[in-house]
Phi, psi and omega in degrees: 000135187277136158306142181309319197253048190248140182325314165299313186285330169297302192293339142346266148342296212288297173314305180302337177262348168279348155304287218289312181259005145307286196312321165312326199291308187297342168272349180250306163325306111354301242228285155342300162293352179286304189304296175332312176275345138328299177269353162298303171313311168293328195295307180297099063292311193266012180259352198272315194251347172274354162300245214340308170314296224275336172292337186265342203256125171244161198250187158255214174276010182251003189048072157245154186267141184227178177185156217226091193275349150323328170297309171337183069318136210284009198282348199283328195281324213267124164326152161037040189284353208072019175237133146219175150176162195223145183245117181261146171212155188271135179046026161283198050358067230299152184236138204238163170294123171321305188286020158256032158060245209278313223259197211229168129302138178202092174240154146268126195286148198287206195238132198315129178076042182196142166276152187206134180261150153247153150228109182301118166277109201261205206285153186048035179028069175254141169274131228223122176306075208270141155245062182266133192220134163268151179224153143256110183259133196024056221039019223231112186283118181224125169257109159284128111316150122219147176225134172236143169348133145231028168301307202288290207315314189296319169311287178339266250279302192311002202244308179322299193311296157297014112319279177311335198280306181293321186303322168309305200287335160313298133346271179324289188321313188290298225298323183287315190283299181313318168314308202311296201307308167321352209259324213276295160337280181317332169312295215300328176291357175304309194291324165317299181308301177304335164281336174278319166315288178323290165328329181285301176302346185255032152088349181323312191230181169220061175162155157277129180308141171266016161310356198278165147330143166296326162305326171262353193278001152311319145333289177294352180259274179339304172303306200295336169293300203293309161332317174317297208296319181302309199268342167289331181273318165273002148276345177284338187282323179287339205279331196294304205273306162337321179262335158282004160288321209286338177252004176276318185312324192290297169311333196280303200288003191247334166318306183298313174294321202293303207291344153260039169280167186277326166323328174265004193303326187273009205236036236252218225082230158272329157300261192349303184282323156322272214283014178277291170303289157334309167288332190261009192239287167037250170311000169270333174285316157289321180295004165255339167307310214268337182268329179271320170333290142014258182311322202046213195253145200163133173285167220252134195079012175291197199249175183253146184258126152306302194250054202218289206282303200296312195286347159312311220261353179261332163282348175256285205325315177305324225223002163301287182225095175296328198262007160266176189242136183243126158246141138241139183271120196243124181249175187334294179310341188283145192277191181291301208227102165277106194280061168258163153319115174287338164295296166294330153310299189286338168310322190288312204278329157324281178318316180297314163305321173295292171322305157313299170319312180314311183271337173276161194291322186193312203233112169229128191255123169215158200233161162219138184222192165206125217227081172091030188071015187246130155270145184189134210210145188238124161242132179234126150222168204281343212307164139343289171099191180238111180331142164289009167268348191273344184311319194260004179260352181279009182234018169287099156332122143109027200258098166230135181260043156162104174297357167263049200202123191314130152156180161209077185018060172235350193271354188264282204315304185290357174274340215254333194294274180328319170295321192288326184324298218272028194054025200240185207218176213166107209262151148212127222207169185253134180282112220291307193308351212200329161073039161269191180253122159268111179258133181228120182227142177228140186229121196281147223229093163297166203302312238256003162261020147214137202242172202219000000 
């Protein structure tokens, strides 16, 4: 179904009231020019019979106007036939047509030598196209009438017009189907596009075809530059910060080495805070090392793969923490392809994991299912776990609740960061059998994120 504000439907709309008021304008028009030429026609008729009168009408010795009705046409004899005409002389009696019986012509006479059209109602209230000229004959000042029916004409022109109104709506109807089609046609590469997007959001592809309408491939030029441009600042940015943890690394250890040298052995001190500093510049370093291990290689907005990314991501985690056991539980609902960001999935889930890993004892368990269009995922481990007081505190950027332990509290915040990005949510609680940390986090999930 097209949206009220959508193009198709505007130009839709557009067409369709200039059909309805083509056709209105051709029906009137039509319709208008019948009748005209029509009553054109009668008219050289009654200017024909009014010749004819006026050739025929003699007067007597009283100057009354007379006529030789042999002369005539008998349609002048027959009562109402819808032919009349009447002769007016000033202080006569007018002499009429057999067929208006009793009744009168009732005009204003033109002026001697000018003519006049009417259109009149005459007896048995026909509408009756009147021609009238004055004239002078042998000197004797005369108004010739004629009038004729235009009822069978007005019947012609109404029986034509519903003709043409159906022959229109007919017309309207192909005309309306051929429009659909063209407009649907004309679309379709619209429709390509708006699906190549989508795929472009699920990661499928990494550009738009320039296969488009001309109107639109600037656009379509523009978006695949700005994607170029996007995906080239973020790999050069992950490519920056790989090498400068990797080249920050050499030096911190040699930073490291000067601060147990013996030389500082009277300075404890300043050996302290060196060797303080240093370590905490370390860990910051490996955690960024351990985050591009983690993301790996993948183009930039693809989608994350259940059965591609979690086991790459279970195996460097594996291989992290060797003496842990990592499950993962996968259940039935979950599709192939989650149209989530693959950098933020496998981070959250990196992080989470890593974490898990630092602490459990031997075993850490995570499940992922989907419940009502929500992802929702449990990482469980055998660890110590956390006062409950402490619980609501693992996610305070820079907030480490045990300084013996590789980190330096950022990875829980980006994880709570990454949830919140995505509206989703994130509990931490205690594992009742085992008194480890259960991290439960959920995240909603629109129709079109998930792919099979």
């Amino acid at each position: 179904m097209m949206k009220p504000d959508s193009l198709q439907l505007r130009l839709g709309l557009g067409l369709l009231l200039s059909l309805i008021l083509v056709f209105i304008m051709l029906w009137f028009l039509i319709s208008h020019s019948i009748r005209t030429l029509t009553e054109g026609y009668v008219l050289s008729h009654l200017q024909h019979d009014v010749e004819t009168l006026l050739s025929t009408v003699q007067f007597d010795e009283k100057n009354r106007p007379r006529l030789d009705a042999s002369k005539l046409d008998v349609i002048y004899q027959r009562p109402f036939s819808g032919h009349y005409y009447q002769i007016n002389q000033t202080e006569t009696v007018p002499l009429r047509s057999r067929s208006l019986w009793d009744q009168t012509l009732e005009f204003d006479p033109p002026v001697t030598g000018q003519s006049i059209k009417r259109h009149v109602i005459g007896p048995e209230h026909q509408p009756l196209l009147l021609y009238a000229a004055s004239y002078a004959k042998a000197g004797i000042k005369i108004t010739i009438a004629v009038a004729e029916d235009l009822s069978p004409i007005e019947h012609d022109v109404q029986r034509f017009q519903n003709y043409f109104a159906l022959t229109a709506l007919l017309a309207f109807l192909v005309l309306l189907t051929l429009q659909h089609w063209l407009l649907k046609r004309s679309f379709q590469p619209l429709k390509k596009l708006h699906a190549e997007v989508q795929e472009l959001e699920r990661g499928n592809i990494d550009k738009l075809s320039q296969n488009v309408p001309s109107e639109i491939k600037p656009l379509v030029t523009e978006v695949n530059h700005l994607l170029s441009l996007m995906a080239e600042r973020l790999q050069r940015s992950r490519n920056t910060l790989g090498d400068l943890a990797h080249a920050l690394k050499t030096p911190l250890t040699l930073l490291r080495q000067l601060a147990d040298d013996q030389t500082l052995a009277g300075n404890e001190q300043i050996r302290t805070t060196l060797t303080r500093q240093t370590d905490k510049m370390l860990r910051l370093i490996n955690h960024s090392l351990k985050r591009a291990r983690l993301a790996g290689e993948g183009p930039a907005g693809s989608n994350f793969s259940i059965n591609n990314d979690i086991p790459a991501l279970l195996d460097t985690l594996q291989h992290m923490h060797r003496e842990k056991e990592f499950e993962f539980i996968a259940d039935e609902s979950l599709p192939n392809i989650l149209a989530l960001d693959r950098e933020d999935l496998l981070e959250l889930l990196g992080n989470l994991l890593d974490n898990a890993g630092k602490w459990a004892q031997q075993r850490i368990l995570f499940s992922l299912h989907i419940d009502n269009n929500i992802l929702k995922g449990v990482i469980e481990d055998d660890g110590p776990g956390v006062d409950q007081a402490n619980l609501k505190l693992l996610t305070r950027r820079g907030l480490r609740l045990d300084e013996s332990a590789d980190g330096h509290g950022l990875g829980l915040a980006i994880v709570k960061d990454i949830i919140h990005q995505y509206s989703g949510d994130i509990q931490f609680s205690t594992v009742n059998h085992s008194g480890g940390l259960r991290v439960s986090f959920e995240i909603p999930l629109s129709a079109r994120a998930l792919l099979v």
